[in-house]
VMD Tcl script that builds the backbone (N, CA, C; Angstrom):
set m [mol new atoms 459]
animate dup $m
set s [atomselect $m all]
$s set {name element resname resid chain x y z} {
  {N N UNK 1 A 57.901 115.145 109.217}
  {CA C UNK 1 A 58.092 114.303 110.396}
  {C C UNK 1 A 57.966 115.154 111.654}
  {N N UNK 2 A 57.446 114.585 112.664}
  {CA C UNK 2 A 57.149 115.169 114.102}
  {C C UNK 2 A 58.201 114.839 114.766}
  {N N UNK 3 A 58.758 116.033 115.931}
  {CA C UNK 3 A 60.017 115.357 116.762}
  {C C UNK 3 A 60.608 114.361 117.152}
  {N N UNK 4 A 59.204 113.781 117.184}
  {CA C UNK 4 A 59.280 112.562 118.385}
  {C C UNK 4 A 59.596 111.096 117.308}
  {N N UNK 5 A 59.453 111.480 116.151}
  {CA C UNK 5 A 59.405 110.407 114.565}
  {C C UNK 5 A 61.569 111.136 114.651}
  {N N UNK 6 A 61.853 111.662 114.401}
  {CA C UNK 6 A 62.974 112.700 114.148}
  {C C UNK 6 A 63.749 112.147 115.008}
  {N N UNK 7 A 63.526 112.222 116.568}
  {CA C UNK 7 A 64.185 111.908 117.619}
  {C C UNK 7 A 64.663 110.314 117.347}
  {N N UNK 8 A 63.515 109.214 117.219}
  {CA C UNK 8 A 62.999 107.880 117.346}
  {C C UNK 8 A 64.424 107.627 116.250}
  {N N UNK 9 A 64.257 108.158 114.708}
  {CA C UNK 9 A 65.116 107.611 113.606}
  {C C UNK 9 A 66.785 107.701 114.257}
  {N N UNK 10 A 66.835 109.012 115.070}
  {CA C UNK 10 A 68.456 109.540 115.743}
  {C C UNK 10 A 68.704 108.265 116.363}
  {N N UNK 11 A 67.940 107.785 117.357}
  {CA C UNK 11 A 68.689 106.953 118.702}
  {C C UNK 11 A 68.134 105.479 118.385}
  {N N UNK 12 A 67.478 105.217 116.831}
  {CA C UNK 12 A 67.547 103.872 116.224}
  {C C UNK 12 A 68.090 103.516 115.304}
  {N N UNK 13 A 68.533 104.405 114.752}
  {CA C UNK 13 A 69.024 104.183 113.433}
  {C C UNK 13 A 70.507 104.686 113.101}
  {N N UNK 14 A 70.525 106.070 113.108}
  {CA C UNK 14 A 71.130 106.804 112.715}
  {C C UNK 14 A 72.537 106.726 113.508}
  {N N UNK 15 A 72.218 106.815 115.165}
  {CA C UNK 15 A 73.101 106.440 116.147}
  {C C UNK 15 A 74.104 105.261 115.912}
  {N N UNK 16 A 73.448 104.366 115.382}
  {CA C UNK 16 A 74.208 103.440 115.257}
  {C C UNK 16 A 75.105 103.175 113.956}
  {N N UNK 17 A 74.597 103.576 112.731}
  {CA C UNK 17 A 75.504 103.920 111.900}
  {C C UNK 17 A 76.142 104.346 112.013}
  {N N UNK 18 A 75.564 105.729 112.719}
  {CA C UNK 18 A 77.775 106.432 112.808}
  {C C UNK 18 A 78.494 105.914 114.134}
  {N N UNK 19 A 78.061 105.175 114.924}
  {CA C UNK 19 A 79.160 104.367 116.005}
  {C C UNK 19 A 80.153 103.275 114.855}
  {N N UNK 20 A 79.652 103.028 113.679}
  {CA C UNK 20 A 80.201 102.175 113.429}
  {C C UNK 20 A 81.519 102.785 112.276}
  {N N UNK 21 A 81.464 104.170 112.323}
  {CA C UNK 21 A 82.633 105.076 111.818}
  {C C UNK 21 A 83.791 104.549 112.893}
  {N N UNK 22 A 84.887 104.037 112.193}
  {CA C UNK 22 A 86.326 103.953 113.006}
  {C C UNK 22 A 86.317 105.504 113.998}
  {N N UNK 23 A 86.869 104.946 114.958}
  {CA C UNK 23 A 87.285 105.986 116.455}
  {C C UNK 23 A 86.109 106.945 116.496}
  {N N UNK 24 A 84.892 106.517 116.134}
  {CA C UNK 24 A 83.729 107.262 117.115}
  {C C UNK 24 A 83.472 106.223 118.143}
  {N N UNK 25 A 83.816 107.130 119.583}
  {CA C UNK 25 A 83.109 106.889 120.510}
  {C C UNK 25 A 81.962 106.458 120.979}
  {N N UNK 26 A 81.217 107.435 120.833}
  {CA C UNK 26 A 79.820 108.055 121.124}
  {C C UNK 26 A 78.941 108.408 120.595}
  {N N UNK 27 A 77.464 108.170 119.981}
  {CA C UNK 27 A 76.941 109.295 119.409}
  {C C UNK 27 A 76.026 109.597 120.629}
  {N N UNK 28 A 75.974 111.027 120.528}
  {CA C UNK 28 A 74.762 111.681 122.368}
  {C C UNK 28 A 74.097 112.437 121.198}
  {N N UNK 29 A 72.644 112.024 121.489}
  {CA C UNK 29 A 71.811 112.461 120.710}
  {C C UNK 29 A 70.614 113.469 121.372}
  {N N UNK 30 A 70.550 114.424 120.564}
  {CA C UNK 30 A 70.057 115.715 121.330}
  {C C UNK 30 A 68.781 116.002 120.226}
  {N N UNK 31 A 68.172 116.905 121.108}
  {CA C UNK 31 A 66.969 117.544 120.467}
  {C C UNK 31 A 65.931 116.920 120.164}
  {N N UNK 32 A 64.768 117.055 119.752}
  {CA C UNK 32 A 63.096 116.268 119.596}
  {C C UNK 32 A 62.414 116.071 120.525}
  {N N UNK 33 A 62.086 114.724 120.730}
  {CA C UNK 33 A 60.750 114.607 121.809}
  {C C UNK 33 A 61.276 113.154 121.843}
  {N N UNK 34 A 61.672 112.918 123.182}
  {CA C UNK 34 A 61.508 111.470 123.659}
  {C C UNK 34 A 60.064 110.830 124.298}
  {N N UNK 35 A 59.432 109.856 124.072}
  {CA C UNK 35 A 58.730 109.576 124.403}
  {C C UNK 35 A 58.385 108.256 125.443}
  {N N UNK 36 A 57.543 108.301 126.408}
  {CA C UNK 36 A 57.941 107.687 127.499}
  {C C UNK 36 A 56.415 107.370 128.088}
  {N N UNK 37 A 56.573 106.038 129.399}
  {CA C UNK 37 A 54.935 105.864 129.970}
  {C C UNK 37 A 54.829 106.944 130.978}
  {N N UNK 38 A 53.467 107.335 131.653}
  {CA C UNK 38 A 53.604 108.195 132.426}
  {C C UNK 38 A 52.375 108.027 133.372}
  {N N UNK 39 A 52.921 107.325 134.014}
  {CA C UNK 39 A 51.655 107.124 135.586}
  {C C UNK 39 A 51.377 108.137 135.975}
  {N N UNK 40 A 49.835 108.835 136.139}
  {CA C UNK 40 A 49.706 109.738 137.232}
  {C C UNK 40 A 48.082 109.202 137.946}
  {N N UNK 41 A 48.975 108.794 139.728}
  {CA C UNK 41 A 47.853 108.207 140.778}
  {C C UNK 41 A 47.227 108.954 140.970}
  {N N UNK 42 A 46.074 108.308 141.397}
  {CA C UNK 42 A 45.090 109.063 142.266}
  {C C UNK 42 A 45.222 108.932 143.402}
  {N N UNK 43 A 45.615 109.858 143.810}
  {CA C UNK 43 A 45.282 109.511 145.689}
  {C C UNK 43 A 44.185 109.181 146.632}
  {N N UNK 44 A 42.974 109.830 146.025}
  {CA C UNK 44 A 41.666 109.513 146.571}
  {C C UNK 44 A 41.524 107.657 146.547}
  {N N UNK 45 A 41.885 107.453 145.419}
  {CA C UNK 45 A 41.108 106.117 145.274}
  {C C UNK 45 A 42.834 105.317 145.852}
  {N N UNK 46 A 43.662 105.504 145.828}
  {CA C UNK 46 A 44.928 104.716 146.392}
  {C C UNK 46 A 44.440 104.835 147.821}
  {N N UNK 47 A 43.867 105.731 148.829}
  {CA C UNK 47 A 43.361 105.709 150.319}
  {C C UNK 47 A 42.290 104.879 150.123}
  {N N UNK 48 A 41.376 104.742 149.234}
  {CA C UNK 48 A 40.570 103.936 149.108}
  {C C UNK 48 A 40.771 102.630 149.218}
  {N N UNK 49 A 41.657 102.279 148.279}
  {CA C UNK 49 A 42.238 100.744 148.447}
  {C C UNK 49 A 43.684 100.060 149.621}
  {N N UNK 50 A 43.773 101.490 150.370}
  {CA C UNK 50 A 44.271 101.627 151.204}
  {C C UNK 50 A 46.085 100.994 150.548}
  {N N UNK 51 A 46.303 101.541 149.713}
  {CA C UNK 51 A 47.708 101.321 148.920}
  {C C UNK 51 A 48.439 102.612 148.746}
  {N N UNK 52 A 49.915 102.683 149.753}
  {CA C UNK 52 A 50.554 103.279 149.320}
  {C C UNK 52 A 51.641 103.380 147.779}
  {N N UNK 53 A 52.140 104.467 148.399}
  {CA C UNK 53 A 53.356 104.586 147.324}
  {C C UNK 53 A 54.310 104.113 146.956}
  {N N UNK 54 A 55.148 103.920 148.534}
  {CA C UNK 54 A 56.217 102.511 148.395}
  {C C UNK 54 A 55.275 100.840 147.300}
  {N N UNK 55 A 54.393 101.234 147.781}
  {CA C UNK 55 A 53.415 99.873 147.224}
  {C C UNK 55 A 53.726 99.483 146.136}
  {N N UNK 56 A 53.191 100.788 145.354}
  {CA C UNK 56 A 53.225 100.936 143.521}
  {C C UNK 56 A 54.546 101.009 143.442}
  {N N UNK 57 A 55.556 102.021 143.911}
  {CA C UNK 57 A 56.866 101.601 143.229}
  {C C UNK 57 A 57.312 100.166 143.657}
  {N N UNK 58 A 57.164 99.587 144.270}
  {CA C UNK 58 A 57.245 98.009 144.182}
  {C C UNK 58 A 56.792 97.065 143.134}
  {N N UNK 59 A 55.246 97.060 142.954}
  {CA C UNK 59 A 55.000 96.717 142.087}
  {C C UNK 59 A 55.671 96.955 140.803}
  {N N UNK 60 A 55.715 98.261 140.396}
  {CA C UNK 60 A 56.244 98.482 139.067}
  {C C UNK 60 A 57.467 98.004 138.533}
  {N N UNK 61 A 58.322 98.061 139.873}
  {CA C UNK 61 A 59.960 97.517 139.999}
  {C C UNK 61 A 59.470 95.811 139.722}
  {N N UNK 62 A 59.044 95.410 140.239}
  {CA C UNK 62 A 59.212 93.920 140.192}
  {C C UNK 62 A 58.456 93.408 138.473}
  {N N UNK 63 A 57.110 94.576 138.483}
  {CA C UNK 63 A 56.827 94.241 136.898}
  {C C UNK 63 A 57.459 94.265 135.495}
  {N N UNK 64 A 58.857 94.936 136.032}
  {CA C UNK 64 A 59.554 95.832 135.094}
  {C C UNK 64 A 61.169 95.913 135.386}
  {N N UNK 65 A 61.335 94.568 135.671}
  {CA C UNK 65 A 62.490 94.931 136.000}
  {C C UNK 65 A 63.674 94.910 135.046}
  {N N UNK 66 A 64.413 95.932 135.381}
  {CA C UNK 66 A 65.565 96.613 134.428}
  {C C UNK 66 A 66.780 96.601 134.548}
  {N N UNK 67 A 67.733 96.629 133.940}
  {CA C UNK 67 A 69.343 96.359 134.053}
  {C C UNK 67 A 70.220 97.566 133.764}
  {N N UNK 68 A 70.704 97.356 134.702}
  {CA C UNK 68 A 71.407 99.056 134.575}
  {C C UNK 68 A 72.241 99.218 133.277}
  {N N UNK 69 A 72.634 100.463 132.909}
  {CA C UNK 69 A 73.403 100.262 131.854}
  {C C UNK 69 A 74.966 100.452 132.015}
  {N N UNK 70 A 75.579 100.277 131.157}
  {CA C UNK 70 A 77.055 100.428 131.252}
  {C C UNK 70 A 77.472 100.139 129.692}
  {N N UNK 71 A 78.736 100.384 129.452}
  {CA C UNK 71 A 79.452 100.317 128.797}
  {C C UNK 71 A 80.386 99.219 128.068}
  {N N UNK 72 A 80.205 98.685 126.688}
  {CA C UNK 72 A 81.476 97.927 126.423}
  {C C UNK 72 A 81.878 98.190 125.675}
  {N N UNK 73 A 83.585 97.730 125.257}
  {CA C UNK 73 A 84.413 98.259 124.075}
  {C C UNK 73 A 84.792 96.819 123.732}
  {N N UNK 74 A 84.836 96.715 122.246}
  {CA C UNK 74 A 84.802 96.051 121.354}
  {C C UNK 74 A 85.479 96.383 119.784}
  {N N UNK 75 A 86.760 96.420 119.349}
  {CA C UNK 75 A 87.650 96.418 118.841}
  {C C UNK 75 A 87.509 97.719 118.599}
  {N N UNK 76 A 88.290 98.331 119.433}
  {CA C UNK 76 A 88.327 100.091 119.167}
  {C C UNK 76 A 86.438 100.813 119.266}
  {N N UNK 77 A 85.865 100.163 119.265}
  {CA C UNK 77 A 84.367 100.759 119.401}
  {C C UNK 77 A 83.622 100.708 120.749}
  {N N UNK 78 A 82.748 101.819 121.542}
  {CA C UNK 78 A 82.517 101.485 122.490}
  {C C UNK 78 A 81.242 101.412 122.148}
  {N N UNK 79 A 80.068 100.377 122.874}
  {CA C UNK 79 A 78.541 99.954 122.845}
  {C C UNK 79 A 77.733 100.217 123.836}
  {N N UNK 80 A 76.966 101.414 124.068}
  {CA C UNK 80 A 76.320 100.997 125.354}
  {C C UNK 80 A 75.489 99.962 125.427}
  {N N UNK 81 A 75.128 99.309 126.048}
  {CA C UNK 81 A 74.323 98.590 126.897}
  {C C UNK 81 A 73.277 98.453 128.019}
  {N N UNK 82 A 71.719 98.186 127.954}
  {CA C UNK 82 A 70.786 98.669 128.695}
  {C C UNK 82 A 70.074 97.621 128.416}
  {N N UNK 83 A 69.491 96.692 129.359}
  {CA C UNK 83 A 68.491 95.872 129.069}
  {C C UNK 83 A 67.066 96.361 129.351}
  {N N UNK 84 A 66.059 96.692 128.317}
  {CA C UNK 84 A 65.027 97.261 128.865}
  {C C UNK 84 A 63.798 96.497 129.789}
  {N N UNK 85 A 62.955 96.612 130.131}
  {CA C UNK 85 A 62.042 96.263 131.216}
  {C C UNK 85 A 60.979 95.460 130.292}
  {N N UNK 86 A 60.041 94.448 130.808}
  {CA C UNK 86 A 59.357 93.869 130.208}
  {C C UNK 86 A 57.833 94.218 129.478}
  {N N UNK 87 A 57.259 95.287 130.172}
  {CA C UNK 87 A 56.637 96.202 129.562}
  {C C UNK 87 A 56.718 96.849 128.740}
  {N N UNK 88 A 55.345 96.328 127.679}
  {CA C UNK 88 A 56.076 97.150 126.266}
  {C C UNK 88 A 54.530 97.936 125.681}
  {N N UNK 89 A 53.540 97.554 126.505}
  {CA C UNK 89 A 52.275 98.126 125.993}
  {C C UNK 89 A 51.211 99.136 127.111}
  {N N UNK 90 A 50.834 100.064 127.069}
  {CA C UNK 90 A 50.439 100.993 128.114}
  {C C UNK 90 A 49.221 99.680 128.464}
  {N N UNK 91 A 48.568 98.787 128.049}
  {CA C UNK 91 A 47.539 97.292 128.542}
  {C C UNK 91 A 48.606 96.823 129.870}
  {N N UNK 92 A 49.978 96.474 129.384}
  {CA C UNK 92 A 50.840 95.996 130.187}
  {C C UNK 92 A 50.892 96.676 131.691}
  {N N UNK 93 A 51.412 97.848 131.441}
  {CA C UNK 93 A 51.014 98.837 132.905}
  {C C UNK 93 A 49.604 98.852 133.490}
  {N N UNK 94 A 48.226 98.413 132.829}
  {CA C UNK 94 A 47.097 98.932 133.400}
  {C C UNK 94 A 46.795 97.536 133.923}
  {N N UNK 95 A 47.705 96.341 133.555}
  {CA C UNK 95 A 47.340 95.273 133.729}
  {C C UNK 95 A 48.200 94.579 135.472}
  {N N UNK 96 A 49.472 95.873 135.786}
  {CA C UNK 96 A 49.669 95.214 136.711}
  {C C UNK 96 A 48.932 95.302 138.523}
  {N N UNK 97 A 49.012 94.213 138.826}
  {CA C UNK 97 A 48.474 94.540 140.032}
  {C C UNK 97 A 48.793 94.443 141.266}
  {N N UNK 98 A 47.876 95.172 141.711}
  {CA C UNK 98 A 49.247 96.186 143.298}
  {C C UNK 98 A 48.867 95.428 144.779}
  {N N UNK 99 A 47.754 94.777 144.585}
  {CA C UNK 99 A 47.273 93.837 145.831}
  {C C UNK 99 A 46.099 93.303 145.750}
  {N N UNK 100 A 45.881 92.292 146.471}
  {CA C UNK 100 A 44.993 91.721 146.132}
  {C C UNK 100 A 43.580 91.751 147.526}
  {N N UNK 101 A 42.978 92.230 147.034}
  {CA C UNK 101 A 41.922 92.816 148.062}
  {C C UNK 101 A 41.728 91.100 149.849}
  {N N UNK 102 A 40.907 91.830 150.365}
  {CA C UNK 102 A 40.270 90.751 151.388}
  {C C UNK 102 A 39.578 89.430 150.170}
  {N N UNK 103 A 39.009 90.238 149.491}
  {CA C UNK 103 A 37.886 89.009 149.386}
  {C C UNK 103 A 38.129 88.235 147.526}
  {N N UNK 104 A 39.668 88.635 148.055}
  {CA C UNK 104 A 40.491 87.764 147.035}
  {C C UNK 104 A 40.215 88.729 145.457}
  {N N UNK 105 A 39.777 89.611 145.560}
  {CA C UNK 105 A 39.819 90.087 144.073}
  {C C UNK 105 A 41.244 91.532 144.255}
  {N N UNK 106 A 41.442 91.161 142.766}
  {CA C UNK 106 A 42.571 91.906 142.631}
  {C C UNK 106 A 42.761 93.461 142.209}
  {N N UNK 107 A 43.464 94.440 143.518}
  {CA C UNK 107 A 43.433 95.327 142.688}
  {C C UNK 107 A 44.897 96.389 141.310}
  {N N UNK 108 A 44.142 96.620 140.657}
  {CA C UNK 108 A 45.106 96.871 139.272}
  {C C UNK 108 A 45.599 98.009 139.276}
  {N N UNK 109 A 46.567 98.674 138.823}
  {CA C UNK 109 A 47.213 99.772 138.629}
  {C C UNK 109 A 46.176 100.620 137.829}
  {N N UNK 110 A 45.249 99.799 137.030}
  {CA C UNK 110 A 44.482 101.414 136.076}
  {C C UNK 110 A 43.310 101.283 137.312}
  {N N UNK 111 A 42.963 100.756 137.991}
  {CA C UNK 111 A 42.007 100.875 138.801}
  {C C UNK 111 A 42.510 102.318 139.955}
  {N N UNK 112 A 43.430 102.565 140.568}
  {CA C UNK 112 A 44.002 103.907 140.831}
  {C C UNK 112 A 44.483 105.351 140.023}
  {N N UNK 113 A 44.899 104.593 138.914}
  {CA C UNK 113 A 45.977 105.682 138.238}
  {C C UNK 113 A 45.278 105.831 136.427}
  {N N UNK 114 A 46.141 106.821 135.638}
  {CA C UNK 114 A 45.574 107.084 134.892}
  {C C UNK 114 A 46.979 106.796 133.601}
  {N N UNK 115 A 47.276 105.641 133.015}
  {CA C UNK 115 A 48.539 105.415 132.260}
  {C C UNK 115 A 48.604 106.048 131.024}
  {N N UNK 116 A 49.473 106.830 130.358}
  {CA C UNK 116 A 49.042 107.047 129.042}
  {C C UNK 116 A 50.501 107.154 128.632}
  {N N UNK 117 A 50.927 107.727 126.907}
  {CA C UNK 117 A 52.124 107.385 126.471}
  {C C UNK 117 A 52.164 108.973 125.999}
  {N N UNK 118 A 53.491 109.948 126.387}
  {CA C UNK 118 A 53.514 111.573 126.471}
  {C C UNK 118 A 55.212 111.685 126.377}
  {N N UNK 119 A 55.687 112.813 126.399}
  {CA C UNK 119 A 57.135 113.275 126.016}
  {C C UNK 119 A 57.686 113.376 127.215}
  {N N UNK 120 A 59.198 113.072 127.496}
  {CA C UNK 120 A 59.720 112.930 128.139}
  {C C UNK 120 A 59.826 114.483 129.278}
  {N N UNK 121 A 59.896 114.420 130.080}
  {CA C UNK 121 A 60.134 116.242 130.493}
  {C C UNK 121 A 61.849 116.426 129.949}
  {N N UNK 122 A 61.596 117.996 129.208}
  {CA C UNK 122 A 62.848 118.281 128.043}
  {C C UNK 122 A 63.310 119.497 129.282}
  {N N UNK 123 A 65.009 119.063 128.708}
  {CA C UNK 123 A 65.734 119.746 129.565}
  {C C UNK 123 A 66.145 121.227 128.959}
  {N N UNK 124 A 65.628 121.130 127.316}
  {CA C UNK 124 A 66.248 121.735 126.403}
  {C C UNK 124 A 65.741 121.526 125.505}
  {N N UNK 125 A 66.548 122.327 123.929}
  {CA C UNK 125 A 65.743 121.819 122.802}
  {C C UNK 125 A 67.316 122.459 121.735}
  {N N UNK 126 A 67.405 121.889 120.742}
  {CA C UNK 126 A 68.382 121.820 119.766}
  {C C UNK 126 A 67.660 122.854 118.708}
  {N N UNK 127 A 68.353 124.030 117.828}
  {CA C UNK 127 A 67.818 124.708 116.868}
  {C C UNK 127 A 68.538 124.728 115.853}
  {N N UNK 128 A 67.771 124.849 114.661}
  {CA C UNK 128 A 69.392 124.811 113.285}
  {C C UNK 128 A 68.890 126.110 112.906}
  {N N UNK 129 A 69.653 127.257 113.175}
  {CA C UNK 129 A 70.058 128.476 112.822}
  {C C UNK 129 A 68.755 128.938 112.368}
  {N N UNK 130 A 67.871 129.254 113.682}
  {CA C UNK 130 A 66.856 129.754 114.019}
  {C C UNK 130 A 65.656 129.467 113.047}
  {N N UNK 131 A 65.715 128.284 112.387}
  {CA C UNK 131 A 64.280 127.530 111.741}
  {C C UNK 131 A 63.547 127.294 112.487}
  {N N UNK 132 A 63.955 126.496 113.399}
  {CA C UNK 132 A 62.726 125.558 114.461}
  {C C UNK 132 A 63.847 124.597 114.917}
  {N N UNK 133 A 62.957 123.664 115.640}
  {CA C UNK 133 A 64.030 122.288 116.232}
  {C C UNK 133 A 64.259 121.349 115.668}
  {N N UNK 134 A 65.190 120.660 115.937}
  {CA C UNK 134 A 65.680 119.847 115.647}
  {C C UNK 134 A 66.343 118.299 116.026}
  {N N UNK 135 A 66.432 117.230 115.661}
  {CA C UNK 135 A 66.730 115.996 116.128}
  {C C UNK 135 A 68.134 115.923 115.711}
  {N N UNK 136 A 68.872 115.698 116.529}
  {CA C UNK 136 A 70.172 115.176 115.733}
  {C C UNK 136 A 71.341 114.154 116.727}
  {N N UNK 137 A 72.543 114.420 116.346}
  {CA C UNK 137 A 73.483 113.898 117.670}
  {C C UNK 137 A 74.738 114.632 117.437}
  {N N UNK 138 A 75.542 114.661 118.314}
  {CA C UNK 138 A 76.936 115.065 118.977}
  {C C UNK 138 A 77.697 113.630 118.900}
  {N N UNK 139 A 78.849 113.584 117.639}
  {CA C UNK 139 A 79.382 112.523 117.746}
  {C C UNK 139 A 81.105 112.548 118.213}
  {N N UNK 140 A 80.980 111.782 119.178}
  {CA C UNK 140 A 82.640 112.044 120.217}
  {C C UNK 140 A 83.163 110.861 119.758}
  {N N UNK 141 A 84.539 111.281 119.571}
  {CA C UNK 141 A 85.895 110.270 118.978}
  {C C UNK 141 A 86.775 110.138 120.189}
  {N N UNK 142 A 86.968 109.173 119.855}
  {CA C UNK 142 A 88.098 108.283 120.761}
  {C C UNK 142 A 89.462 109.315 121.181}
  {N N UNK 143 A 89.772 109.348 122.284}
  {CA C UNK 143 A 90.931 110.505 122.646}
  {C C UNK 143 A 91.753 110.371 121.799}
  {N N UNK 144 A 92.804 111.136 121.961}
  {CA C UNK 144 A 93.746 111.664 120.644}
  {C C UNK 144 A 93.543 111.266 119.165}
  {N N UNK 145 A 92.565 110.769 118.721}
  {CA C UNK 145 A 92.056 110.763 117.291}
  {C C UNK 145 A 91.870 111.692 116.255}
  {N N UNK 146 A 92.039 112.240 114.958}
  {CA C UNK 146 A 91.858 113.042 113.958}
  {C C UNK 146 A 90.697 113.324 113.633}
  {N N UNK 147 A 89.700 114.369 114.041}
  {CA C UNK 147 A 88.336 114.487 113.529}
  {C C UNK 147 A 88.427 114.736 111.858}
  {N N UNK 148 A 89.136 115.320 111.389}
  {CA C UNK 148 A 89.075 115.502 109.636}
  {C C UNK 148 A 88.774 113.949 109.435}
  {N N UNK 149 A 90.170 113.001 109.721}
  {CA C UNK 149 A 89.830 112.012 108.976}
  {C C UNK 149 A 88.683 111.317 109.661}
  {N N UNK 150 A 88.587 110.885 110.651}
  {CA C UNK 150 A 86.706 110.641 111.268}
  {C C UNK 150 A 85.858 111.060 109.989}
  {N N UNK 151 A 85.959 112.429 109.804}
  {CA C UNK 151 A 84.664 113.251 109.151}
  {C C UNK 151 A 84.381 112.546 108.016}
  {N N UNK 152 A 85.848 112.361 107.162}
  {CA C UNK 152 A 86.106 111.850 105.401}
  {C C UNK 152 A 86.061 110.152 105.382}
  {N N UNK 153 A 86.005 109.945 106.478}
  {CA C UNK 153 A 85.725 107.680 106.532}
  {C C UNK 153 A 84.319 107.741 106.239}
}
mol reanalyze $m
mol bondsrecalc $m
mol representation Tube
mol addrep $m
């Protein structure tokens, strides 16, 4: 498996099984490759179509709009919560569009920019006793709780 397969199983799968261990908190999941969209404009052709920057982050905000996250607790368990954005296909991003010219034709986000799907920028990287890297998580228990018995549930 590749990081980014490693990472994907941690913060879909795996994460959530062990939230559902009595008095875990948290699972914070570290190490691999997150993967993410990644606009990069052109400026030549954005002066061209005479579209700024505020522009596109407008557009994108309104194409994509997202819900902040926060927190709930639910019988001794806490859940985060994040509603994600409606974009789910790099077509989706190339498809939105940022204004619509004089002579009524529209112009598109891939018509400036170049969309593709790449790793998150890493702050860091997780190692298991100097093999290589690794995907995993950091699982936090509820204050004054017993990690032995956590460990043995």
């Amino acid at each position: 498996h590749d990081l980014s397969e490693l990472r994907s199983l941690q913060d879909w799968f795996l994460k959530f099984e062990l939230k559902t261990i009595p008095n875990v908190a948290e699972v914070a999941s570290v190490g691999g490759v997150v993967k993410q969209y990644q606009i990069q404009l052109d400026p030549v052709k954005l002066t061209q179509y005479g579209i700024s920057l505020p522009e596109v982050k407008q557009a994108l905000s309104s194409s994509n709009q997202e819900a902040g996250g926060s927190s709930v607790e639910i019988a001794e368990s806490e859940y985060m919560v994040r509603a994600s954005g409606y974009l789910q296909t790099i077509d989706d991003f190339k498809n939105i569009v940022l204004k619509t010219g004089e002579n009524g034709v529209p112009v598109y986000l891939r018509d400036v920019a170049r969309i593709q799907m790449g790793p998150e920028m890493r702050r860091g990287i997780a190692e298991l006793n100097g093999q290589g890297e690794v995907a995993g998580g950091v699982v936090i228990l509820r204050s004054g709780k017993n990690a032995r018995e956590v460990i043995t549930a």
